[in-house]
N, CA, C and O atoms as a MOPAC input file, in Angstrom:
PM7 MOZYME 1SCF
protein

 N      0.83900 1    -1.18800 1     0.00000 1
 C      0.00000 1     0.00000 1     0.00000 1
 C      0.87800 1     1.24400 1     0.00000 1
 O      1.95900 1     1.23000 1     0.58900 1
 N      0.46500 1     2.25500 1    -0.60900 1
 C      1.20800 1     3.83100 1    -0.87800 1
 C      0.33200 1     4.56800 1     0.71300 1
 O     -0.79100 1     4.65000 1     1.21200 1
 N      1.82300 1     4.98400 1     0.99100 1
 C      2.23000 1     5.83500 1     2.20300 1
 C      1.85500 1     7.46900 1     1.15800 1
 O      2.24200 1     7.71400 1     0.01500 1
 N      1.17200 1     8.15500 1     1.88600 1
 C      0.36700 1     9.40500 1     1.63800 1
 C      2.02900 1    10.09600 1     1.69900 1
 O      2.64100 1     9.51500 1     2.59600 1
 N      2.92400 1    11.17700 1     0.99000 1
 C      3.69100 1    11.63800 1     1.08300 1
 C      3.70300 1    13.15700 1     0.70100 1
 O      4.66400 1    13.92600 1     0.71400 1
 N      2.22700 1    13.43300 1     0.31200 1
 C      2.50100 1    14.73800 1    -0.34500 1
 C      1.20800 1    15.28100 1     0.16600 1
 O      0.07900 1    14.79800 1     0.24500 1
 N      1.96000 1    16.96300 1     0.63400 1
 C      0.91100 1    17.60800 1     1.69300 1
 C     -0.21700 1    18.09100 1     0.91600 1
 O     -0.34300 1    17.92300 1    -0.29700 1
 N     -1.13700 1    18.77800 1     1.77700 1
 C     -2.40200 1    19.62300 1     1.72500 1
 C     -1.75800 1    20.40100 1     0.49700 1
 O     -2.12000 1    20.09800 1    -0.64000 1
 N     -0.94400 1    21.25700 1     0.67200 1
 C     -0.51200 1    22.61400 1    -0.54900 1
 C      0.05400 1    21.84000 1    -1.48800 1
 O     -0.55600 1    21.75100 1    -2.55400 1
 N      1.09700 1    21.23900 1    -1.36100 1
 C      1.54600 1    20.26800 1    -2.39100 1
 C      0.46700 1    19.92800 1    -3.46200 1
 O      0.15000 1    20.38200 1    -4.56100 1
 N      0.09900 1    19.05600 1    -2.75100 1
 C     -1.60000 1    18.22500 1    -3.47500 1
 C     -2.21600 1    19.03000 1    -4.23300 1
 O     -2.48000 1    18.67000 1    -5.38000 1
 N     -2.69700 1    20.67400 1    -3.63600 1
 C     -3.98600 1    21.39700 1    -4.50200 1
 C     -2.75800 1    22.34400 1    -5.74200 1
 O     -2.78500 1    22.65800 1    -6.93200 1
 N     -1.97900 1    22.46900 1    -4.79900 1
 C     -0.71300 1    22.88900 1    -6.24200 1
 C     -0.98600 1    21.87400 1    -7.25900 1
 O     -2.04200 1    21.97600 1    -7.88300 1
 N     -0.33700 1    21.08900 1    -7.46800 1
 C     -0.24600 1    19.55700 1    -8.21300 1
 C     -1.53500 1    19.51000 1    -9.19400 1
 O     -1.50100 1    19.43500 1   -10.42200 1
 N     -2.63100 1    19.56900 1    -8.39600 1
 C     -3.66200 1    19.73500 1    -9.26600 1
 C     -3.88300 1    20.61400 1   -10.19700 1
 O     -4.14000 1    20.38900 1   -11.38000 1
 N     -3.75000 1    21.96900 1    -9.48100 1
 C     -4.19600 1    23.02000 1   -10.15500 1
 C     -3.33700 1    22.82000 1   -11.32100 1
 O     -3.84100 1    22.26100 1   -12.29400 1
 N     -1.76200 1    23.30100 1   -11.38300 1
 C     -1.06200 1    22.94000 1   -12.03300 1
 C     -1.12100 1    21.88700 1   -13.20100 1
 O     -0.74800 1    22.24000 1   -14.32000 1
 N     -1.32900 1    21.30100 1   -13.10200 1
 C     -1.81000 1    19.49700 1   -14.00600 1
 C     -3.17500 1    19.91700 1   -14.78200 1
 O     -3.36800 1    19.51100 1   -15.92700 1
 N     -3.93900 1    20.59300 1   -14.23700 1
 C     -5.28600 1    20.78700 1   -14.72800 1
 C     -5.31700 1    22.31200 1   -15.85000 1
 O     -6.32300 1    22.74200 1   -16.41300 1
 N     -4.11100 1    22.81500 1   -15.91900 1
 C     -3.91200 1    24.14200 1   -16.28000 1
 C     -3.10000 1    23.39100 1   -17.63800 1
 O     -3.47900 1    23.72000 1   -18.76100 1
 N     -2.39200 1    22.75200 1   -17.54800 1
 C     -1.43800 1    22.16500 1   -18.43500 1
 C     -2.22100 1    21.59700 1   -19.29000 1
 O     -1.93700 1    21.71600 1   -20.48200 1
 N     -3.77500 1    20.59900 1   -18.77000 1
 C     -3.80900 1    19.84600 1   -19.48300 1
 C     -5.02900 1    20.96400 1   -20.04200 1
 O     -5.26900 1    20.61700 1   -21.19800 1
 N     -5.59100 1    21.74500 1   -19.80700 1
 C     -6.29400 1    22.80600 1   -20.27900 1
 C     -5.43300 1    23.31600 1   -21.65100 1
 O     -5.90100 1    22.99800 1   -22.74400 1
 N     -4.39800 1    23.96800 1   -21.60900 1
 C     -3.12800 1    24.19800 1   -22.61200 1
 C     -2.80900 1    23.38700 1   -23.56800 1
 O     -2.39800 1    23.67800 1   -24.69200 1
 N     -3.00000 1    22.37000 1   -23.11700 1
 C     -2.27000 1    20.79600 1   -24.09100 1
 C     -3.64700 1    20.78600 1   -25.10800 1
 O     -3.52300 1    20.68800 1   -26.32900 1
 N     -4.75400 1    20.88100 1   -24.54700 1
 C     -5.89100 1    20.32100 1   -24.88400 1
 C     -6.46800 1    21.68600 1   -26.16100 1
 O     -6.84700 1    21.57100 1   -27.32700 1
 N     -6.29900 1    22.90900 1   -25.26200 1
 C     -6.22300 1    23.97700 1   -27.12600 1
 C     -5.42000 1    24.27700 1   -27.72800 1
 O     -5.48800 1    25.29800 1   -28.41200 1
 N     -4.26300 1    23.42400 1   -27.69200 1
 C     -2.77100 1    23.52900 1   -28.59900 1
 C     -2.86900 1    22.35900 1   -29.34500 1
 O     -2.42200 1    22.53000 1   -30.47900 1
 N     -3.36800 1    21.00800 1   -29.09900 1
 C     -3.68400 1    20.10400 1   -29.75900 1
 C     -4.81700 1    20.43900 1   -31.01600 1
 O     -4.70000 1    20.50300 1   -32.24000 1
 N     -5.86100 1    20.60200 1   -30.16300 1
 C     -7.25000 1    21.41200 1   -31.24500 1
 C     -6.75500 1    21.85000 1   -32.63200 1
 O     -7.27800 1    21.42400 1   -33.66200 1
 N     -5.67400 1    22.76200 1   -32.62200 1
 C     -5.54900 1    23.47400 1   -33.40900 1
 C     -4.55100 1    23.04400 1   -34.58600 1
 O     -4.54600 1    23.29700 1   -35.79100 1
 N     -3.19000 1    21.83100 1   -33.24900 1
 C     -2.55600 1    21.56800 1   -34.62600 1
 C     -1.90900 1    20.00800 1   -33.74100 1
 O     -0.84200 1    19.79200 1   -33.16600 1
 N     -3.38500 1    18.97000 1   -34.03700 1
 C     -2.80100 1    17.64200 1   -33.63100 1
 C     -1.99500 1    16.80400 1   -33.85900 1
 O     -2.24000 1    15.61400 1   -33.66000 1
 N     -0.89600 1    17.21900 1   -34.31000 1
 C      0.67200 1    16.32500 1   -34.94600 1
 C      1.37100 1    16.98100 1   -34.00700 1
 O      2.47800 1    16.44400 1   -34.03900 1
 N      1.38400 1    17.83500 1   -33.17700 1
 C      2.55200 1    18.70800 1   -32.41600 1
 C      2.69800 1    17.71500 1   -30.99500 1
 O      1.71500 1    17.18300 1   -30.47800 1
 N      4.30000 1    17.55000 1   -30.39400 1
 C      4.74400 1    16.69800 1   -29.30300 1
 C      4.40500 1    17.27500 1   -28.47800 1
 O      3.71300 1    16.83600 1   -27.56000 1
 N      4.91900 1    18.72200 1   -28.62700 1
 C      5.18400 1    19.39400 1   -26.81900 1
 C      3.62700 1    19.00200 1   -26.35700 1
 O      3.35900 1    18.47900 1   -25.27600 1
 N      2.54000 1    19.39700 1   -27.50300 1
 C      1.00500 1    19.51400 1   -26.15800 1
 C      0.62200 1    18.30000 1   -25.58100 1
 O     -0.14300 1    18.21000 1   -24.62100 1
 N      1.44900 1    16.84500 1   -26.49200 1
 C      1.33500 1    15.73600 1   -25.78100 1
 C      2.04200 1    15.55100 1   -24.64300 1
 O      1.48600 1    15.35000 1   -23.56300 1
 N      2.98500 1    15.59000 1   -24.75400 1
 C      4.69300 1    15.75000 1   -23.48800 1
 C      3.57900 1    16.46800 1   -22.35300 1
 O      3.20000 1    16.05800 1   -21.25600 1
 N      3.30100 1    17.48300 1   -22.98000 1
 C      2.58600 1    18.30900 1   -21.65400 1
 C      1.33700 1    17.90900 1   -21.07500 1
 O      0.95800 1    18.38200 1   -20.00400 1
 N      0.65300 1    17.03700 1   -21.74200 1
 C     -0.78800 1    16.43200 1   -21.74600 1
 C     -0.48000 1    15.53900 1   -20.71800 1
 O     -1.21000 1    15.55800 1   -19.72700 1
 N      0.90400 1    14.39200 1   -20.77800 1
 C      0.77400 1    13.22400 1   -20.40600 1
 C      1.48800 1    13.85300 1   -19.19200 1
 O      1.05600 1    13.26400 1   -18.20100 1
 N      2.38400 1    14.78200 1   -18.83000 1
 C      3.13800 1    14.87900 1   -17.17700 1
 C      2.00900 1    15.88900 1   -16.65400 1
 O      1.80700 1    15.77200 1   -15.44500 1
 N      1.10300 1    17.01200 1   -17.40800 1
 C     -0.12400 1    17.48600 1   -16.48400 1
 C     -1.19900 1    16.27300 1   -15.85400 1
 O     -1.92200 1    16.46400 1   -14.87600 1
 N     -1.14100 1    15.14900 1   -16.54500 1
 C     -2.11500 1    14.20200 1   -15.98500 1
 C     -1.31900 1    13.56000 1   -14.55900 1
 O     -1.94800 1    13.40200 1   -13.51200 1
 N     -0.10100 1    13.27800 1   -14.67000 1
 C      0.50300 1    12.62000 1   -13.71900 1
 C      0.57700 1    13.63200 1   -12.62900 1
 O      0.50400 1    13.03300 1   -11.55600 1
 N      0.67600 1    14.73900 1   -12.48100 1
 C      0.35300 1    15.90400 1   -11.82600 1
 C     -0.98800 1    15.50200 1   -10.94700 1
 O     -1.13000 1    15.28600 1    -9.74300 1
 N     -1.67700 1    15.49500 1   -11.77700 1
 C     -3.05800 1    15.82600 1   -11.31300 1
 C     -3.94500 1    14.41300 1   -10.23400 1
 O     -4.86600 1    14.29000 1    -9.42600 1
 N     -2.80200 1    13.52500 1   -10.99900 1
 C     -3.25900 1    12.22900 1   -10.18500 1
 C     -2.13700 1    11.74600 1    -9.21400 1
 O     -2.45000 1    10.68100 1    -8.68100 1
 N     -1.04600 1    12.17500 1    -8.87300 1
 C     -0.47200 1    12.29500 1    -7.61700 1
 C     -1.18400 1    13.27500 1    -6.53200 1
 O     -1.34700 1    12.85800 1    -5.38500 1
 N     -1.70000 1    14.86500 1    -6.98200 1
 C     -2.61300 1    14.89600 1    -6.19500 1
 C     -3.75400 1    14.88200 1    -5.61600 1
 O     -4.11500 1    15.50400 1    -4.61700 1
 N     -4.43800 1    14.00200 1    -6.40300 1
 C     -5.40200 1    13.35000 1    -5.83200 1
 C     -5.15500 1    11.86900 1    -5.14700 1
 O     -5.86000 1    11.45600 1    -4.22700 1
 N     -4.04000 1    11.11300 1    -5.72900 1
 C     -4.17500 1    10.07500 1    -4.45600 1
 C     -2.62000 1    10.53700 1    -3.06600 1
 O     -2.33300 1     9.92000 1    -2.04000 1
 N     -1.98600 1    11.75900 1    -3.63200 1
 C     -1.29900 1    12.26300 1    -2.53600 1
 C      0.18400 1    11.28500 1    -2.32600 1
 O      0.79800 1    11.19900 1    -1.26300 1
 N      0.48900 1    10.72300 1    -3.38400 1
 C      1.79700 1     9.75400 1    -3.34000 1
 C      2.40000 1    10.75400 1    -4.84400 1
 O      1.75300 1    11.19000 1    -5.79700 1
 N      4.00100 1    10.85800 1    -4.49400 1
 C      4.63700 1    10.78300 1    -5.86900 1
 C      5.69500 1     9.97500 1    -5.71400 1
 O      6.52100 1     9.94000 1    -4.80200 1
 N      5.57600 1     9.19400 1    -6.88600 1
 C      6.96500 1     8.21600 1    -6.93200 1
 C      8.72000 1     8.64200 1    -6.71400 1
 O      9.65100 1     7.90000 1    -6.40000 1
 N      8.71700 1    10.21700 1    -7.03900 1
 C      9.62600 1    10.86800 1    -6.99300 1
 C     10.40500 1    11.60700 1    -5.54800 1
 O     11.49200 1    12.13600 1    -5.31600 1
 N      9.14900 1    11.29100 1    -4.76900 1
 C      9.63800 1    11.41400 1    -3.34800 1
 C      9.43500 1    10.46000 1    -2.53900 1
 O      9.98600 1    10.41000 1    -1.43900 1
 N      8.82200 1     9.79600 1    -2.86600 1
 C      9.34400 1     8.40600 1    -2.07500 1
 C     10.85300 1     7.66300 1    -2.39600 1
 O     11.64800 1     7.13600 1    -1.61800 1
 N     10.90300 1     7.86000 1    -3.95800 1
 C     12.56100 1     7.03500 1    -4.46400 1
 C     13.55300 1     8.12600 1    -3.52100 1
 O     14.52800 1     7.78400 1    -2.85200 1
 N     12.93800 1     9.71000 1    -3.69400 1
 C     14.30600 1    10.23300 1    -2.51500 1
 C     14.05200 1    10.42100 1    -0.76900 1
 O     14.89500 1    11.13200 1    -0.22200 1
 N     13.27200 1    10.00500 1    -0.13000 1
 C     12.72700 1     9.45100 1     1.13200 1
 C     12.16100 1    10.76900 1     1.73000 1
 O     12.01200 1    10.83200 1     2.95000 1
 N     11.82500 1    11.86900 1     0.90800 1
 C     11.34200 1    12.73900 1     1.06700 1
 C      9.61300 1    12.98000 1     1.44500 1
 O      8.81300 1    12.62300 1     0.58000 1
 N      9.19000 1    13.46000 1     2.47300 1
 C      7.52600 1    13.83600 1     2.22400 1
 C      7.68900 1    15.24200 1     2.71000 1
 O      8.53700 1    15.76900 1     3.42800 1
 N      6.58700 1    15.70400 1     2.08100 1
 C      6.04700 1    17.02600 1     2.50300 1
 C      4.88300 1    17.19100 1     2.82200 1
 O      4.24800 1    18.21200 1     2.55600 1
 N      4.42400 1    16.17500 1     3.46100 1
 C      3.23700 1    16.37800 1     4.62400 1
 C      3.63300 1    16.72100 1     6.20300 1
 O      4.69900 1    16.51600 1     6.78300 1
 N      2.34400 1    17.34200 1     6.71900 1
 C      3.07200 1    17.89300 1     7.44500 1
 C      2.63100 1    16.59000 1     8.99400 1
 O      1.57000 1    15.99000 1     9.16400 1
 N      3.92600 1    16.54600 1     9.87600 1
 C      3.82900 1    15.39300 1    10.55000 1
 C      3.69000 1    16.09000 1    11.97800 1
 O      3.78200 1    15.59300 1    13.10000 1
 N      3.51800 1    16.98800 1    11.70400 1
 C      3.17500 1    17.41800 1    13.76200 1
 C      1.83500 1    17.55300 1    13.51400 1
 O      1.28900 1    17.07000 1    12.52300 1
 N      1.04200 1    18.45100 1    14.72000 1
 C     -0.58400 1    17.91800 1    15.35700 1
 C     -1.04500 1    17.65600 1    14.14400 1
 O     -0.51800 1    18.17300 1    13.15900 1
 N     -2.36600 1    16.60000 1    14.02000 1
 C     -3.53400 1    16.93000 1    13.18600 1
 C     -4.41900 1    18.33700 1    12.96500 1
 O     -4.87800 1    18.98800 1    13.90300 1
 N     -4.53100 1    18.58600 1    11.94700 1
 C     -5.73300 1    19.39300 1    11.43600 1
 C     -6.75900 1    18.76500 1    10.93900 1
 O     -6.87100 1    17.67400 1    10.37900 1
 N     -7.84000 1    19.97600 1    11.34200 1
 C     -9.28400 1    19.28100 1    10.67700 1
 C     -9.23100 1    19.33000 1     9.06800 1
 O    -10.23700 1    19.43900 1     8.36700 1
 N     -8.11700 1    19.24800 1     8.65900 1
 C     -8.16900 1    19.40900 1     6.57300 1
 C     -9.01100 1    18.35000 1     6.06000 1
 O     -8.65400 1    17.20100 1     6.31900 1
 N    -10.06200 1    18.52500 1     5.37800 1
 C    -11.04400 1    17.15800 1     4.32300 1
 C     -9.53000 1    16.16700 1     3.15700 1
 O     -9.55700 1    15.00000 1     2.76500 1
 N     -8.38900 1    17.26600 1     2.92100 1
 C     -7.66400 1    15.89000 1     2.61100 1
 C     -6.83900 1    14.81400 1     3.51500 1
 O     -6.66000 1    13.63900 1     3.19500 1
 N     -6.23400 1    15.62400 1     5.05700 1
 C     -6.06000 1    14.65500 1     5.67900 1
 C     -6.11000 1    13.70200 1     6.31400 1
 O     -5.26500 1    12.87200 1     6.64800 1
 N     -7.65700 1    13.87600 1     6.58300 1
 C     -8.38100 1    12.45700 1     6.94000 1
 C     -8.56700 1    11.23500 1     6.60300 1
 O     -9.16100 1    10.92000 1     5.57100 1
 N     -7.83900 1     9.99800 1     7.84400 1
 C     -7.19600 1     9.26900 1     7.23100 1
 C     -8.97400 1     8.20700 1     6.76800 1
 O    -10.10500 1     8.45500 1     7.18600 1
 N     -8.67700 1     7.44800 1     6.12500 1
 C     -9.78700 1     6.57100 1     5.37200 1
 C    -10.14100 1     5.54400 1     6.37900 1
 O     -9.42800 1     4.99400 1     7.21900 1
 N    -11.34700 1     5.41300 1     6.11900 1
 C    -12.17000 1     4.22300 1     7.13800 1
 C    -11.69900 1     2.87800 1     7.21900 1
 O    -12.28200 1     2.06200 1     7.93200 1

């Protein structure tokens, strides 16, 4: 099972970010669908967007890094751990 490694800000960054890209990718394609970059950018805004939603990146776990935050709990709707 994946250990949660990536915080509250991290996470809604990640998204936003990923969701902006793939917004970009998606009317740069429209216009001229043979071009790499809006794919390149299509396929790492998705990986973006789905690290933060399940809150793991492979890239900080391979360097033993998290950026969640590990002192008290907060009442945050993403840190609540699952039933």
């Amino acid at each position: 099972m994946m250990q949660k490694n990536v915080g509250t800000w991290d996470a809604l960054m990640r998204i936003t970010f990923g969701l902006t890209g793939l917004a970009w990718s998606a009317s740069r394609l429209v216009q001229r669908p043979v071009r790499l970059m809006p794919l390149m950018v299509a396929g790492l805004s998705a990986m973006k967007v789905a690290e933060g939603i399940t809150r793991f990146c492979p890239m900080l776990f391979a360097m033993g890094i998290s950026t969640r935050n590990t002192g008290p709990r907060h009442m945050n709707t993403l840190d609540r751990q699952e039933g």
